[in-house]
C-alpha positions in Angstrom: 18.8 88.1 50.9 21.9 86.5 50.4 21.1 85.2 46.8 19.6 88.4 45.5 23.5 89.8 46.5 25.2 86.8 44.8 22.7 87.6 41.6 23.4 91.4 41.8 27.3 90.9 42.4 27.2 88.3 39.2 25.4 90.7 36.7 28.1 93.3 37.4 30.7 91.1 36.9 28.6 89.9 33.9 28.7 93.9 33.0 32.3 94.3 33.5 33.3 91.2 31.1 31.3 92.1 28.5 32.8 95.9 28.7 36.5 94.3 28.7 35.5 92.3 26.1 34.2 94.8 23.9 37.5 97.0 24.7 39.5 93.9 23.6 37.7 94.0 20.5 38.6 97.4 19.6 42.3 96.3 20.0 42.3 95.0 16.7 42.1 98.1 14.5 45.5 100.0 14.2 44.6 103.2 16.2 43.7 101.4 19.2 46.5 99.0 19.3 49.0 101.5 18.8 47.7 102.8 21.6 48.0 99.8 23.6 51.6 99.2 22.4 53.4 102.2 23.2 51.0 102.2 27.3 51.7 98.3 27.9 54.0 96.9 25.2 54.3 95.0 22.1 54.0 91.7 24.0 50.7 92.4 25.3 49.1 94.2 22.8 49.4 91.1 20.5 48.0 88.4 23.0 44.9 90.4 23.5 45.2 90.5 19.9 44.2 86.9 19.4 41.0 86.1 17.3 39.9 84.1 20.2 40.1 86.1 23.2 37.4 88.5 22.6 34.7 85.9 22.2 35.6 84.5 25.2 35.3 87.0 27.0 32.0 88.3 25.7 30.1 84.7 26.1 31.5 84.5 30.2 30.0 88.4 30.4 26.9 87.4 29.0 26.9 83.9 30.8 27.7 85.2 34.1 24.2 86.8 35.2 22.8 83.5 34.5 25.0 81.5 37.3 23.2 81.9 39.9 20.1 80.3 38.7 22.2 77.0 37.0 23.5 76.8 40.3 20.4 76.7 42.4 18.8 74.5 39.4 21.8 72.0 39.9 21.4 71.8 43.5 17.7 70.7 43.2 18.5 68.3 41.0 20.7 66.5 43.6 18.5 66.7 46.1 15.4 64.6 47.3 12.2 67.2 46.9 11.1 69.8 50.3 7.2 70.0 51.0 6.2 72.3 53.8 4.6 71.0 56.9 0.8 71.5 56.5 -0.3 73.8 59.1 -4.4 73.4 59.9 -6.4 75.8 61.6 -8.0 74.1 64.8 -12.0 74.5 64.4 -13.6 76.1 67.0 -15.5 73.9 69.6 -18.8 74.0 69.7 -19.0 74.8 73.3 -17.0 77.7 72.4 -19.4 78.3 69.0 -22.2 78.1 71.6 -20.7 80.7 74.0 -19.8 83.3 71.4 -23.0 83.3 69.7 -25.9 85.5 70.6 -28.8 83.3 70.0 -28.4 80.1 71.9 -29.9 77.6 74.5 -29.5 74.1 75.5 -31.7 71.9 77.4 -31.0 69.3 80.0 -31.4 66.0 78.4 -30.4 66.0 74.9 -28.8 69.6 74.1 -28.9 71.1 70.9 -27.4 74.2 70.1 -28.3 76.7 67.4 -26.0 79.5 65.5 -28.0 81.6 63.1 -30.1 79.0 60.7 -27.3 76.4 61.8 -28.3 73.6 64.1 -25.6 71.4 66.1 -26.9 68.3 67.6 -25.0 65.8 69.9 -24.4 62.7 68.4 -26.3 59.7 68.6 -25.1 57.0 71.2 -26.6 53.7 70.8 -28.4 51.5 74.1 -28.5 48.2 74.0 -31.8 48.4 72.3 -30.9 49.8 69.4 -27.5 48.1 68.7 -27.1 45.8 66.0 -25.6 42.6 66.0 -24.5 40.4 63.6 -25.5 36.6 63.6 -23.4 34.3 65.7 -21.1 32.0 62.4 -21.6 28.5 62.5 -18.9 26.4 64.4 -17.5 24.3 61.5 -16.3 21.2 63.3 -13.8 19.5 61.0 -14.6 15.4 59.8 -12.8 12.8 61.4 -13.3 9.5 60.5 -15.3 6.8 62.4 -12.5 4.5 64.5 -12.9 0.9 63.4 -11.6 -1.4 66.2 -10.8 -4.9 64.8 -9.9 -7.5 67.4 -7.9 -10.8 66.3 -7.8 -14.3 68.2 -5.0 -16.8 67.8 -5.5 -19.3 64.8 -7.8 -22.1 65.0 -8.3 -25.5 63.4 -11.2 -26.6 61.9 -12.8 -29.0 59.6 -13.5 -27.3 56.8 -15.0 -28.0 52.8 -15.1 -26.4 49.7 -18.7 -26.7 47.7 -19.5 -27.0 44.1 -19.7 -23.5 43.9 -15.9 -22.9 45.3 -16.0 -21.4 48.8 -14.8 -22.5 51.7 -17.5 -23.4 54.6 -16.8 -24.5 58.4 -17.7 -28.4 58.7 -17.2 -31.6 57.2 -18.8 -32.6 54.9 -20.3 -35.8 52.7 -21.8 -34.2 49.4 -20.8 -35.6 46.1 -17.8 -33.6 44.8 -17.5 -31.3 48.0 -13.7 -31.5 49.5 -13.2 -32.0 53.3 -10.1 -30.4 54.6 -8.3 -29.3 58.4 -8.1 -25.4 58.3 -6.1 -23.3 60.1 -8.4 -20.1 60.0 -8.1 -16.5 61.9 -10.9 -14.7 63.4 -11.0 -10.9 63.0 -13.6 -9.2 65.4 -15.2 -6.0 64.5 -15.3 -5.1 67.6 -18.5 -3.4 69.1 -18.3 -1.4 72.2 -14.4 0.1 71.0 -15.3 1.1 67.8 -17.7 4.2 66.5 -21.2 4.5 66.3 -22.0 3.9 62.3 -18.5 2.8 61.6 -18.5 -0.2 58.7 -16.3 -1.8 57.5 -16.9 -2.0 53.4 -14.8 -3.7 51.1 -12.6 -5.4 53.4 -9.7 -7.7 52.0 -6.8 -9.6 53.3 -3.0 -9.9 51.9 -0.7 -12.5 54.2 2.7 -13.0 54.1 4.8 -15.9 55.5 8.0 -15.4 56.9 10.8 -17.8 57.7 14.6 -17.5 58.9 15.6 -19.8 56.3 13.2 -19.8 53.1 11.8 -16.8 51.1 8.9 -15.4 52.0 5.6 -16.7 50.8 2.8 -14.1 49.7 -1.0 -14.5 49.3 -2.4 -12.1 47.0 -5.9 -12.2 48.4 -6.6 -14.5 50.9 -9.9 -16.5 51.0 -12.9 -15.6 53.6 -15.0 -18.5 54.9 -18.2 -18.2 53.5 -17.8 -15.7 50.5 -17.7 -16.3 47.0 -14.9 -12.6 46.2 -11.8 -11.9 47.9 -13.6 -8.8 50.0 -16.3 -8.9 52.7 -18.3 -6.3 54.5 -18.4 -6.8 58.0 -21.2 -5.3 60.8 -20.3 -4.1 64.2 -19.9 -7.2 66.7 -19.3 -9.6 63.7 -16.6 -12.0 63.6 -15.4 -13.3 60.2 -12.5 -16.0 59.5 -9.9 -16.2 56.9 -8.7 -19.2 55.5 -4.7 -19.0 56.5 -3.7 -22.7 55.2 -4.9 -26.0 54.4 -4.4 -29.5 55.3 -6.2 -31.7 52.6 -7.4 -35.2 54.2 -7.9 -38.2 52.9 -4.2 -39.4 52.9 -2.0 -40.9 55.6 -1.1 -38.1 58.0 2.3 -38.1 57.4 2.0 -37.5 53.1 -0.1 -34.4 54.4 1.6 -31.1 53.2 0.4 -27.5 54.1 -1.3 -25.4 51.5 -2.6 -22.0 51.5 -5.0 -20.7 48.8 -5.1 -17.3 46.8 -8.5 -16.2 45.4 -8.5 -14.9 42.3 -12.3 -14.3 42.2 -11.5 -10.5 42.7 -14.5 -9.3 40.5 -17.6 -10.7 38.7 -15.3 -10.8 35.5 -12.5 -12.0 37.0 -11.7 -14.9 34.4 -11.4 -12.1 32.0 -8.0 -10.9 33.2 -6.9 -14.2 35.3 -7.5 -16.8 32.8 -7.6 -19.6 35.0 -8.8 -21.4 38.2 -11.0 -20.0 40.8 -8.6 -20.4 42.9 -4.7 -20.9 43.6 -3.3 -23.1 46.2 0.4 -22.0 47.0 2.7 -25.3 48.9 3.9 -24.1 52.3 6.5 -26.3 54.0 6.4 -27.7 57.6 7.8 -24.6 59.6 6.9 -22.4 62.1 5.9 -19.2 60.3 6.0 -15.0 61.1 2.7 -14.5 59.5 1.7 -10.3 58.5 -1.3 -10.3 58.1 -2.5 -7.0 56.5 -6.2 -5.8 56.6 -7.2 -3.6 53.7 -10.9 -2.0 54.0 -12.6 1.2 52.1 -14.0 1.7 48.5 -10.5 2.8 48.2 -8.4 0.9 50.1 -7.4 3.8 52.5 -7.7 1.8 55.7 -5.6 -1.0 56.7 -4.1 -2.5 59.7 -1.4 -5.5 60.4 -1.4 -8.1 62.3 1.6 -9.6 63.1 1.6 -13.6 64.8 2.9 -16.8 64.9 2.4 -19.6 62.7 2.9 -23.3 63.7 2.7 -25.7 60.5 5.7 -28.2 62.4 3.5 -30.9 63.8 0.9 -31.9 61.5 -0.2 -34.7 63.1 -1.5 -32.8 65.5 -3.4 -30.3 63.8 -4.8 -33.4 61.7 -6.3 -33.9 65.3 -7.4 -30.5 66.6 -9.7 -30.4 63.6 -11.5 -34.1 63.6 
């Protein structure tokens, strides 16, 4: 109500301005604004004069009716959009359907209700009969790896000799060209009752490092095995295999006798391909007492290892010379 007044009001103002305007107009001939001069003065009757005046006012009067409607559009413009709440009939129930219809009945265990040609049935509930269920997933049970236990012993001396065909073997020895020697050997266990059912130990290889206080460290690439031709060995569960830590060579006074150890570089079949030279390496250790690492490397790649740390005594040959006649 209150816009249809503000349009209304607006178009007689409109109305008005456009009549003052027109009379404003007439003002410019010499009858009328004679007429002006001698009822308001010469003053006034040129400013309404002007060439300018009478446009203006005719463009407001014609403008005016149309304020209203720039105003409202403005508004809208600057404000966010109005919907109307959806209003929704509430559909009848069909109990209430059922009651107001003339031509009905219902029966005691599964009711069923019927409006002209329209038939209304309960729904369907479903007994453990009929219910469906879907198959029980699979438990996925994610891989862990088989636990390898490997047991070490301290270091023991034995006789020791290397064959024609370059390994190292447990025993003296009086073949032509075969080399007796004292070892100082150390016994991994793969221990049987600790570690997995089918766990194996493939590839297996060993890197030492000597330690002293005083002298740089010594390092053996790949450390010899007793009875194997390649730096790796597989063992089985409840095996026990030795590696070759250092070397006393006999055959000379005791007291000339100087530790050794030995590097394999029989890493491959075509090993001499990349070494180039012997079989094997033997590295001079001096008469010390020796923080040995001993680092176990197993797996196609390498992804196992374990270290084991001990001590080393290389002080008193003599006596080792002993332990292993």
């Amino acid at each position: 109500m209150a816009g249809d007044k503000m349009v209304k009001t607006t178009e007689r103002i409109g109305l008005t301005t456009i009549l003052i305007g027109a009379i404003d107009w007439f003002t410019r001939y010499d009858l009328v604004k004679g007429l002006v001069t001698k009822v308001a003065g010469a003053g006034f009757s040129a400013y309404v004069a002007q060439w300018w005046l009478s446009p203006l006012i005719l463009v407001i009067g014609f403008g005016l009716p149309y304020l209203p409607r720039i105003i409202e559009f403005l508004i809208s413009v600057g404000s966010p959009p109005h919907y109307e709440p959806a209003t929704w009939d509430k559909p009848p129930s069909v109990k209430a359907s059922v009651e107001d219809s003339g031509n009905s009945n219902a029966t005691g265990g599964s009711a069923t209700a019927t409006i002209g040609d329209i038939h209304i049935h309960p729904p369907m509930v479903a007994t453990s009969s009929s219910s469906t269920q879907l198959p029980a997933l699979p438990k996925f049970t994610p891989r862990r790896e088989r636990v390898v236990y490997i047991e070490h012993s301290e270091p023991i001396v034995r006789a020791v000799h290397l064959d024609n065909e370059n390994v190292w073997r447990i025993g003296a020895t009086r073949n032509y060209g075969d080399e007796n020697a004292v070892g100082i050997l150390l016994p991994l266990y793969f221990d049987a009752k600790q570690s997995d059912a089918g766990a194996r130990m493939e590839y297996t290889r060993v890197h030492l490092i000597f330690k002293t206080s005083s002298l740089p460290p010594v390092r053996v690439d790949h450390a010899c095995w007793v009875n194997a031709s390649y730096d790796t060995m597989e063992l089985d569960v409840g095996e026990t295999k030795h590696i070759v830590l250092a070397l006393l060579v006999t055959g000379k006074e005791s007291e000339s006798v100087a530790p050794i150890t030995i590097s394999t570089n029989r890493t491959k079949s075509d090993w001499y391909r990349e070494s180039g030279g012997e079989v094997l390496e033997y590295i001079e250790l001096q008469t010390n007492v020796y923080n040995l690492e001993a680092v176990v490397i197993w797996g196609g790649n390498g992804e196992f290892r374990k270290i084991i740390e001990l001590s080393l005594d290389l002080s008193d040959i003599p006596k080792l010379l002993s332990q292993g006649s």
